[in-house]
C-alpha positions in Angstrom: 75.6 6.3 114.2 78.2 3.9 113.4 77.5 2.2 109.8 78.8 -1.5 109.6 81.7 -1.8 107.2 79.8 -4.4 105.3 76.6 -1.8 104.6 79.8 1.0 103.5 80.9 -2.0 101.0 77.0 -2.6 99.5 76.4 1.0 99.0 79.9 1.6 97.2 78.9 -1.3 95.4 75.3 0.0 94.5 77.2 3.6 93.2 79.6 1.4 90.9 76.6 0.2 89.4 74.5 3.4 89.3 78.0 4.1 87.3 77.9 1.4 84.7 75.2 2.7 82.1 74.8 -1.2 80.5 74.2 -2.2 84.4 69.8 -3.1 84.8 68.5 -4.0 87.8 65.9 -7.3 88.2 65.1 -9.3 90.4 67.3 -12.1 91.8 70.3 -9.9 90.7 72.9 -8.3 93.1 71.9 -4.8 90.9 68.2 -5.3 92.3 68.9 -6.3 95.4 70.8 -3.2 96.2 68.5 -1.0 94.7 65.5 -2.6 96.7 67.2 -2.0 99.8 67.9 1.7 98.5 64.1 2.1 97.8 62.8 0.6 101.5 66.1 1.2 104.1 66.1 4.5 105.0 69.7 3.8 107.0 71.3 2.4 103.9 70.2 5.0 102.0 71.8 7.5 103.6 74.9 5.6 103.2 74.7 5.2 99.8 73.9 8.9 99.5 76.9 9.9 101.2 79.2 7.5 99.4 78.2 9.3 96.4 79.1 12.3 97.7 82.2 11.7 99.1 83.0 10.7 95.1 81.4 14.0 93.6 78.4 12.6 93.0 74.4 13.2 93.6 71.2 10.5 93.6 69.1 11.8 91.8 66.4 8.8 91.9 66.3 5.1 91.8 63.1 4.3 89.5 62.9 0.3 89.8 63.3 -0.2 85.9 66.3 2.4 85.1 68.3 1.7 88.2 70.5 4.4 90.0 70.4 7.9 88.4 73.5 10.0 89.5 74.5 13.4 88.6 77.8 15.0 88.9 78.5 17.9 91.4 81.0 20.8 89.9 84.1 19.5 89.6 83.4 16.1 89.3 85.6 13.7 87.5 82.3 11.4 86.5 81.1 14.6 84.8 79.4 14.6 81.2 80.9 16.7 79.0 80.0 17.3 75.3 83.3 17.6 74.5 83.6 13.5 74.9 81.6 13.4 72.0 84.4 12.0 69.0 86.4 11.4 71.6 86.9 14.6 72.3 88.3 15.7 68.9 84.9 17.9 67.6 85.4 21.2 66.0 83.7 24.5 67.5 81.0 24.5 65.2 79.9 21.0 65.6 79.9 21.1 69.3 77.6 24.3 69.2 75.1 22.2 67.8 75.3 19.2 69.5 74.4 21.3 72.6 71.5 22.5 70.7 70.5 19.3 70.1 70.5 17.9 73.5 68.4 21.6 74.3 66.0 20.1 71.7 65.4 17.0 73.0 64.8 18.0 76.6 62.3 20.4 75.2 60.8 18.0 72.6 60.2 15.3 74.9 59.5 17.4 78.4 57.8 20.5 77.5 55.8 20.7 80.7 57.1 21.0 84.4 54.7 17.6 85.0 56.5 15.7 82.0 59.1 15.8 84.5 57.4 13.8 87.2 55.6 11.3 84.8 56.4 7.7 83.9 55.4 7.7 80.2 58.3 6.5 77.6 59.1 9.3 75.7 60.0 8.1 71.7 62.5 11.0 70.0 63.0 10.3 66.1 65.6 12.0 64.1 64.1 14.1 61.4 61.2 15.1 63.9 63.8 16.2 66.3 65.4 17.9 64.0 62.4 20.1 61.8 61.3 20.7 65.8 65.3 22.9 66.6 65.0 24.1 62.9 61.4 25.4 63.7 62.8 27.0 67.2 65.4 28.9 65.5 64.4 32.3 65.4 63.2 32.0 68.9 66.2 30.7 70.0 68.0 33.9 68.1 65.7 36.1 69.5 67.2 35.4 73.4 69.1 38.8 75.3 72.2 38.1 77.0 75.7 38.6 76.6 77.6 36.1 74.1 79.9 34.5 76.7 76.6 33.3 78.8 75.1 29.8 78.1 72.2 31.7 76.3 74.2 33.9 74.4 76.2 29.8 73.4 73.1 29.0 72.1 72.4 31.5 69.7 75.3 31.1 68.2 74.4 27.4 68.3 71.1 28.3 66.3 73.3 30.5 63.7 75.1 27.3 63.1 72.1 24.8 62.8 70.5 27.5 60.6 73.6 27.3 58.0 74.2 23.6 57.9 72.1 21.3 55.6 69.2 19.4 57.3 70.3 16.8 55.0 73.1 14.8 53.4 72.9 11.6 52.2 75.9 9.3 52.7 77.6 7.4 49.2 75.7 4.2 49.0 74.6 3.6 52.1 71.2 4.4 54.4 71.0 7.4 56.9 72.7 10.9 56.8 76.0 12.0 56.6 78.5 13.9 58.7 78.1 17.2 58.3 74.5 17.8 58.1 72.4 18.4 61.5 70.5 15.1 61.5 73.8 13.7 61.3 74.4 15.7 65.0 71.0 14.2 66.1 71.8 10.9 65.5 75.1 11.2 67.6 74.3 12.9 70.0 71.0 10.2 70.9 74.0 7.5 70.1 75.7 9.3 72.9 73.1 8.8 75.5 72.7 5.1 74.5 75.8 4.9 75.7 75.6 6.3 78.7 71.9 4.9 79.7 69.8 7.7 79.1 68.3 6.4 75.9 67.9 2.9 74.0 67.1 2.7 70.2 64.0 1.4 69.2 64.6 -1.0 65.9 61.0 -2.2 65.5 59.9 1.8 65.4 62.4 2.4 62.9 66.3 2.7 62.3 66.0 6.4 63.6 63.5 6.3 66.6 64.9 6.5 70.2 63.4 5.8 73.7 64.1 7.9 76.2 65.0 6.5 79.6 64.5 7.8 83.3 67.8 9.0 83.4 67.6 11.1 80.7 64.4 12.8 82.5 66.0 12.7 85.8 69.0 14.7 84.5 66.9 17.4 83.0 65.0 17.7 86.0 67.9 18.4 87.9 69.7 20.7 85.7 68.4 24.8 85.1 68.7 25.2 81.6 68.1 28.7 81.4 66.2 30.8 78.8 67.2 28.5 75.8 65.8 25.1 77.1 62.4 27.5 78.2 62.0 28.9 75.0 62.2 25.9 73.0 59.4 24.1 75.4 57.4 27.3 74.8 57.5 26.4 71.1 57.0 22.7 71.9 54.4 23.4 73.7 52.8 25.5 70.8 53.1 23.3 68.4 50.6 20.6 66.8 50.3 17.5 68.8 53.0 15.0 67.8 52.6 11.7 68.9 55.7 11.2 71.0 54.9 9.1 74.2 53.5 5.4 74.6 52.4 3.9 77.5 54.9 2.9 80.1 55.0 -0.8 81.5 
C-alpha cells in the first residue's frame, strides 16, 4: 500500500513531538490532532509506527493526556542513559546509586503487574523514596549472580546507598546536599522532569513528584530483572503508604 507523502510528513511530525518531552497534546493543537488520528486511524498508525522505527525507535502508547510514549531500540541514538545525568561527568559511585534509585521508584510506585495497566497518578516524595531503597537493602544484597550482570550492578549499588548519609543538609539553604542519597533522589526525579516522565508537585510540597504515563509505560516495557522484583516484593510487604490520587 502506497502511503501519501503528506501522511509520511504528519507521522514524522507526530514522532518529533513524541520526542520533545515539554511537548502536551490538547485539543485544537497540531500535538492533539496527530495524536487523535494515531488513536482512531489504524493506516496512519502504522505509518507512524514505522517512521519510528526506521529512527531506532518503539510506541509504546499514546495515552490522550501524556502524549506519545517512545522507547529506544538497542543502539539507538535517542537512548536514555544514566550517564547523561551531570552531563555526563558523575563518578562510579554516584551513578551506582542513581540506578538504584530509578529501581526504587519503579518498585515504589508499581509494585503490582496491574499498577502497570492502571491510570491512577502515582505521587513519589523524596525522603519516602529514599527510607523505602534504605529499607530494601539487604534484600537487594541478598541477590545471586555474577558481579558483571545488572543484578550483580545493583548490589554493589546497595553497598553504596548503605555507606552514604541519608542526609546532609546544605549551608544556609533548604533541601539536601550533594553527596547524601536524597540528594541522588532528588536528581534523578529532576531528570525525569526533564524528559516527561515526571512533573513536581509544589502544592504537595517542595519534594513530592507525580509520576507521568511515560514513566509507567517505560517500566512496563523494560525487564528489570531480579533487583526491580525484589524491591516490589518488599513494596509490596510493606505498610500501606498513601502514594496514589485519583486520576482526572
Amino acid at each position: 500500500m502506497t502511503v501519501p507523502i503528506e501522511d509520511v510528513w504528519a507521522a514524522a511530525e507526530l514522532v518529533a513531538f513524541g520526542l520533545r518531552t515539554g511537548a502536551r497534546p490538547a485539543d485544537g493543537n497540531a500535538y492533539g490532532q496527530l495524536l487523535e488520528r494515531y488513536r482512531t486511524n489504524t493506516g496512519f498508525r502504522d505509518a507512524v509506527d514505522t517512521v519510528a522505527g526506521g529512527l531506532g525507535l518503539v510506541v509504546l502508547g499514546a495515552p490522550a493526556r501524556t502524549g506519545l510514549v517512545l522507547s529506544t531500540q538497542p543502539g539507538s541514538v535517542f537512548a536514555l542513559r544514566m550517564a547523561d545525568l551531570r552531563g555526563g561527568s558523575m563518578a562510579a559511585d554516584d551513578k551506582l546509586i542513581a540506578g538504584l534509585v530509578v529501581l526504587g521508584i519503579a518498585a515504589y510506585a508499581f509494585p503490582h503487574d496491574v499498577d502497570l495497566d492502571g491510570t491512577d497518578v502515582k505521587i513519589v516524595e523524596v525522603a519516602a523514596l529514599d527510607r523505602f531503597v534504605r529499607d530494601a537493602i539487604d534484600r537487594v544484597l541478598a541477590l545471586p549472580g555474577d558481579p558483571d550482570t545488572a543484578d550483580g550492578q545493583a548490589r554493589k549499588a546497595a553497598e553504596v546507598y548503605r555507606r552514604t548519609a541519608a542526609f546532609k543538609p546544605k549551608d544556609r539553604l533548604p533541601g539536601p546536599a550533594r553527596g547524601c542519597t536524597q540528594f541522588a533522589v532528588l536528581e534523578v526525579l529532576g531528570w525525569l522532569v526533564e524528559r516527561g516522565a515526571a512533573r513536581q508537585l509544589p502544592q504537595m510540597g517542595a519534594t513530592s513528584y507525580q509520576l507521568t504515563d511515560r514513566f509507567r509505560l517505560l517500566v512496563a516495557d523494560v525487564a528489570g530483572g531480579e533487583a526491580l522484583e525484589t524491591l516490589r516484593a518488599v513494596r509490596r510487604n510493606a505498610a500501606p503508604v498513601s502514594s496514589t490520587v485519583e486520576s482526572d
